[in-house]
N, C-alpha and C positions, 0 to 999 in steps of 0.2 A: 932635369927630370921633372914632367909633367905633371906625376903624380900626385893625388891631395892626400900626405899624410897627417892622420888626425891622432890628438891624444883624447882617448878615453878613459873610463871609470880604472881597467883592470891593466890597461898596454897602449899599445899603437895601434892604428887600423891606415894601412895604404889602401888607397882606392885605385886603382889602374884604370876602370871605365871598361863598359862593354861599346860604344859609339866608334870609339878610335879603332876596338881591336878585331869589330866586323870590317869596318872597311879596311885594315888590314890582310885579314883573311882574303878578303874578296878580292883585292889586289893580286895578293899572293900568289892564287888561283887563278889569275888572268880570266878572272869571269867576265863575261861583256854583260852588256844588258841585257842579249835574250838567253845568257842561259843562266842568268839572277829571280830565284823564286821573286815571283810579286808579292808574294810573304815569307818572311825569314821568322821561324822560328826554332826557339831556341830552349833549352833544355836549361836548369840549373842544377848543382850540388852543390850543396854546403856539410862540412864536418869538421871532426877538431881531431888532431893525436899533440899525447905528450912528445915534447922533446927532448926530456931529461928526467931521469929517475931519482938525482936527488933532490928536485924545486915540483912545481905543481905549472912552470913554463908548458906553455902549449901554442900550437901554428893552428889556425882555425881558416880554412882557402874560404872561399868562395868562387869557383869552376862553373864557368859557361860553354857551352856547345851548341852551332846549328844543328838546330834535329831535322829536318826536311831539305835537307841538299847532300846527297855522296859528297859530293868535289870540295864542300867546305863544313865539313865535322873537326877540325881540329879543332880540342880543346884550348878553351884560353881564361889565364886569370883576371877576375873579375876584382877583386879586393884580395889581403891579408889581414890577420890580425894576430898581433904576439903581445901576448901576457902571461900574468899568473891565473891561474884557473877560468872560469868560463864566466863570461860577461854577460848583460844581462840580454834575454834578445830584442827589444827594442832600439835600445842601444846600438848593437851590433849592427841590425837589419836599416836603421836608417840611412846611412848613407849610402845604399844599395838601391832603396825602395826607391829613390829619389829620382834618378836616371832613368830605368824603367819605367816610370809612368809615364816621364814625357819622351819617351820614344814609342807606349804604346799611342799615345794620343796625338804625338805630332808625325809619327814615322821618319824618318831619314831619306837625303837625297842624295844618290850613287851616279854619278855621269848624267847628271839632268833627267833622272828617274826616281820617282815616289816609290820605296819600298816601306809596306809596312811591318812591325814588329810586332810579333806575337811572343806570350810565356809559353811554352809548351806544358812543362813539366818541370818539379821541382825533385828530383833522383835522392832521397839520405838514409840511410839509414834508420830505426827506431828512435835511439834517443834522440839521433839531429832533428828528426822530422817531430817528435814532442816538442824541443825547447823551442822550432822555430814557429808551433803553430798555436805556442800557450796552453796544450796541452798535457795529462797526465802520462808518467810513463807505462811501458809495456808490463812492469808490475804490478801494477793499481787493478782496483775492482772495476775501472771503465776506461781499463788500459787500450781498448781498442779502435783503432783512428776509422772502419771502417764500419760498424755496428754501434748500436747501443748496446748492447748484452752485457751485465753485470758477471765476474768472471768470479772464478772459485779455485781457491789453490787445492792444488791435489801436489799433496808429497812438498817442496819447497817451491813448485812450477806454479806461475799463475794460468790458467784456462779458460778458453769460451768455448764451451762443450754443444753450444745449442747452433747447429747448421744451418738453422731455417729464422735466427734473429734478424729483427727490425734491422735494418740497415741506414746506414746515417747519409744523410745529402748533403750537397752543396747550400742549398737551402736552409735545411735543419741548424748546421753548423753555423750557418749566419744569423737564424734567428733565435741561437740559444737555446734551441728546445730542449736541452739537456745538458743541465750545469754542473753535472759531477764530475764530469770532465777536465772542463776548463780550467787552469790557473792562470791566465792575467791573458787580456784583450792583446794578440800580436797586430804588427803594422805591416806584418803580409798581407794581412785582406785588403790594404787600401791598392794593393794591384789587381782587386776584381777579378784575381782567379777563383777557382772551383778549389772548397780549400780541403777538400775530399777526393774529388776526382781528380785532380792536376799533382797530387800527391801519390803516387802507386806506392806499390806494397814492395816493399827490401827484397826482392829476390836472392841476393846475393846470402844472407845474413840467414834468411826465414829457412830455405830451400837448403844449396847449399852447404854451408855452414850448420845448419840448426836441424833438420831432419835427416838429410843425407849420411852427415857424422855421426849420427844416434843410429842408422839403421846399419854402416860400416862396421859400430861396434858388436854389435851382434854376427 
């Protein structure tokens, strides 16, 4: 087994690598070189669930996918991690961060062909996408990853009632323009994504799960 299993702060963290399990794929799929995108890009999710109701153990994946090719979207794991409760994310994110940079900056060669590697998107959910991005959660008064708008609980729910609020950039979030936010510097940025744009909004969770179930009730 290839794998880099590491001990950290809270568990284990195996690293399986995205490098070996593109060319995998691409194998898999008998892609030749001309029907291999000249850029492979790829999608990330990361989340956690408990495993057991009597300890605070949790599987935390980290899941890749090509996003810009039908013939090769098979998901594939990217790292694990098992412990007690949630680690911190820099910890976590480093051995991730690591591979990525230099496949965005060196690309990879497939059958004597330079393919390069792009992040597309990072897919989590609310809380995953707060711990991974050092910011505050979806309860907080600047609970929101896409605005500045200061929010206002109505009833036990937190709110951003104003439609037409300043909206946050890629920009803004790098240069700190608004620190209520933030709780600790993440080592996502050091992959030079857009850490607003590259981040969409939880369909699943938001839509749904969270308004569609509320209007069912009724």
């Amino acid at each position: 087994n290839a794998n880099k299993i590491l001990q950290i702060t809270r568990g284990k963290y195996d690293y399986f690598g995205i490098h070996e399990d593109l060319l995998s794929i691409i194998s898999k799929n008998n892609c030749g070189k001309q029907g291999l995108p000249d850029n492979l890009q790829i999608n990330i999710n990361i989340d956690g669930l408990p495993i057991a109701k009597s300890s605070n153990s949790t599987l935390s994946p980290i899941l890749g996918k090509i996003s810009n090719s039908v013939e090769l979207e098979s998901v594939f794991i990217i790292s694990l991690f098992h412990g007690e409760g949630k680690n911190k994310c820099n910890e976590f994110l480093k051995p991730f961060i690591e591979e990525p940079e230099l496949l965005i900056r060196n690309s990879f060669i497939y059958k004597n062909r330079k393919v390069n590697f792009k992040m597309n998107a990072f897919i989590c959910d609310i809380p995953a996408k707060s711990f991974i991005t050092g910011t505050k959660g979806h309860n907080c008064y600047f609970g929101c990853h896409k605005c500045i708008e200061k929010g206002d609980y109505v009833g036990s729910r937190m709110t951003f009632q104003t439609i037409s609020a300043k909206l946050q950039s890629d920009q803004s979030f790098q240069e700190r323009k608004q620190i209520e936010p933030r709780r600790y510097d993440s080592i996502l940025e050091d992959l030079q994504i857009g850490m607003v744009s590259q981040l969409p909004l939880d369909y699943m969770h938001l839509t749904c799960l969270g308004k569609k179930k509320l209007l069912l009730k009724f």
